[in-house]
Structure formats: structure tokens, C-alpha cells
N, C-alpha and C positions, 0 to 999 in steps of 0.2 A: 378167348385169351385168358380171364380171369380164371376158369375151372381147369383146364391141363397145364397152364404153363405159370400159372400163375402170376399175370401181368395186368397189373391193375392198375391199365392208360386208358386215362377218359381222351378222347373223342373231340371235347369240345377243347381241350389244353392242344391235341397235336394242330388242329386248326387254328387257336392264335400262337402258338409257335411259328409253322406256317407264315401268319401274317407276319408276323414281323421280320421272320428274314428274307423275305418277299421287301418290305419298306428298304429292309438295311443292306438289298442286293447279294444276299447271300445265299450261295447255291445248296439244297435241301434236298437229302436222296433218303424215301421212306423203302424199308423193305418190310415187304406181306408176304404172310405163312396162309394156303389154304386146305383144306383135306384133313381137320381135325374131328376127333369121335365127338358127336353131337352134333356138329354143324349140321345147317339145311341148304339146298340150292339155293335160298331164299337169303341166306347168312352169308354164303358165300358170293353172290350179286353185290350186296350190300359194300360187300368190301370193295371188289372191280370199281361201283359207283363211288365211292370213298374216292380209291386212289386216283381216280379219274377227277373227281372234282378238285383234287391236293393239285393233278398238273394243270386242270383248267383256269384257275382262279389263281394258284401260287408257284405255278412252276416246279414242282416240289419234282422229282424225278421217281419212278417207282421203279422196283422191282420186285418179283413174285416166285418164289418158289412152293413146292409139296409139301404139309409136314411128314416128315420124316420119322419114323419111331425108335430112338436111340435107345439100346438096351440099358437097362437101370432107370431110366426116365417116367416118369410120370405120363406123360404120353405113350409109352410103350408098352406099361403096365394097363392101363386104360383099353389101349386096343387089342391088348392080347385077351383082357377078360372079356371082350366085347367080341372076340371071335374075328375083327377085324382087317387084323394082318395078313394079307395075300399069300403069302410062302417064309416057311422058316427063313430066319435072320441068319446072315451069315456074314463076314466083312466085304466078299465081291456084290451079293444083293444089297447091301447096306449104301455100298460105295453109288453103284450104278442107281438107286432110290432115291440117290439125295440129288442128284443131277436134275438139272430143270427140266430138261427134253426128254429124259426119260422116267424119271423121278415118278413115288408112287408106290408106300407099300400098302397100305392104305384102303378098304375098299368097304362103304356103308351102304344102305338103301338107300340114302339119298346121293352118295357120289364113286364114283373109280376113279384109278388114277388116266387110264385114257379120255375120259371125260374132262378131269381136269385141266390137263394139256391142253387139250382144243378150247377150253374155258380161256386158259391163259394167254395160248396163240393170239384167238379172236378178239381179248384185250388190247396187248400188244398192238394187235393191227388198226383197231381202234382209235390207240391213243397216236400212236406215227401217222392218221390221216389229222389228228385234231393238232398237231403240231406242225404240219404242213400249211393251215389254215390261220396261224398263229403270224400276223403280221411281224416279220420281222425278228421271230422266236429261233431260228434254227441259226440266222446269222449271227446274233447276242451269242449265241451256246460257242459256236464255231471265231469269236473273235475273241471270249474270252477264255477259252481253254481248248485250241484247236485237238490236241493229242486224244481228248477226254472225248469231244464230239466227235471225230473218227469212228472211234473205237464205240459209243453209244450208236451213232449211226449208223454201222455193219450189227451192231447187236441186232436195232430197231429194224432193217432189212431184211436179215436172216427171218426172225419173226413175221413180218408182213407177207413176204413172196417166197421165200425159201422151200416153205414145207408143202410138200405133195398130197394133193386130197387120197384118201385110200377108196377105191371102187367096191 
């Protein structure tokens, strides 16, 4: 976060944030970037356990996209000097790259973009059996903003059972 995109958020601030609007009942949706030049497998577990622990303990909601490498970007310069980038940029590869399910231009020794999807998927699935488990978590979601749990709930589906293993 700090060296491509330069965001310099501690860690231990999003967790009492977190806490508190967890106290003051307020609904809390983090979104994670993974597939950046430098990361390791190792780096990007850490985050899955992250946003995992934001919905275990704070109900925080996540969601997870690729990074993406936007032309003129600092991240785009980065993986182009680093040999990086899968296939010249173009605006339909660009488009289709930034999509979660397909998303992914992106590719290190330590990750690809098909790699990362099935990272992401196995999350997802993950986290929809840990909210299933959750006394009483899916009704709370579903009474106070039925339009929003619908439409989270077909997301979390689609993820869970949706996707076809490839032989």
C-alpha cells in the first residue's frame, strides 16, 4: 500500500475505527486491492486473514478486487518496468481487467491473475460459511436494510456455489 499507491493506513487505526462503529451500530464496508508488484503469497493471505478478522469480530463487510494497472499510474509504471503486465493495455483489456471475475493483468512469481480469483473465490466462500455461523448475523443484515442483504446475498452465492471447478 505505502510503495505503489502510496497510502499510508496503519492497520491498527482501521481496527479501532472498526471498533467503534461496531459500539455505535454502524454498518462498515472495507474494500481490498490484491495483485500488487512486490507482494508475496505470504502478503496477500495476510490481507484475506485481515478482512476476515474486520467481519469476524466487527462485522465490517469486505470486498476484494485485482489491482489493476491504470496507464500513467504509478502502479502501471511499476509493472511495466518489472516486465509484469500480461498483454499490452488496451481500453477493452483494461475494461475486462478491472472486473473481479475476470480481472488480472498482473502476473509475478509469486502470483497470476487466475490464481488470484480462486484466492478471492475461496475467500468469499469462506467468509459466507462464517456468517452463516454467526447467530443471528444474516437476520440483523436482512431487517435492517433488506434491499442491500438481497443483493449482498446473491453476490455471496454467486461466489460460494456459482463457479465451476475446471478439470
Amino acid at each position: 500500500m505505502d510503495k505503489i499507491i502510496g497510502k499510508n493506513l496503519k492497520l491498527e487505526k482501521v481496527i479501532e475505527i472498526a471498533g467503534i462503529c461496531k459500539k455505535q451500530k454502524l454498518d462498515l464496508h472495507a474494500f481490498f486491492v490484491v495483485g500488487f508488484p512486490g507482494e508475496t503469497k505470504q502478503n496477500i493471505k495476510n490481507t484475506f486473514d485481515f478482512a476476515y478478522m474486520l467481519n469476524k469480530k466487527y462485522d465490517v463487510a469486505p470486498s476484494f478486487n485485482i489491482a489493476t494497472p491504470l496507464i500513467g499510474t504509478k502502479l502501471y509504471e511499476e509493472a511495466k518496468k518489472q516486465g509484469y503486465i500480461i498483454e499490452e493495455l488496451n481500453s477493452e483489456n483494461l475494461m475486462i481487467g478491472s472486473l473481479f471475475k475476470t480481472g488480472g493483468l498482473i502476473k509475478t512469481n509469486e502470483f497470476n491473475p487466475e490464481g488470484l480469483r480462486r484466492d478471492i473465490d475461496k475467500f468469499y466462500k469462506r467468509l459466507f460459511l462464517l456468517q452463516l455461523k454467526k447467530p443471528g448475523y444474516l437476520f440483523k443484515r436482512l431487517i435492517r436494510n433488506p434491499q442491500t442483504f438481497l443483493f449482498k446475498t446473491k453476490i455471496l452465492m454467486d461466489f460460494a456455489f456459482s463457479r465451476k471447478k475446471k478439470k
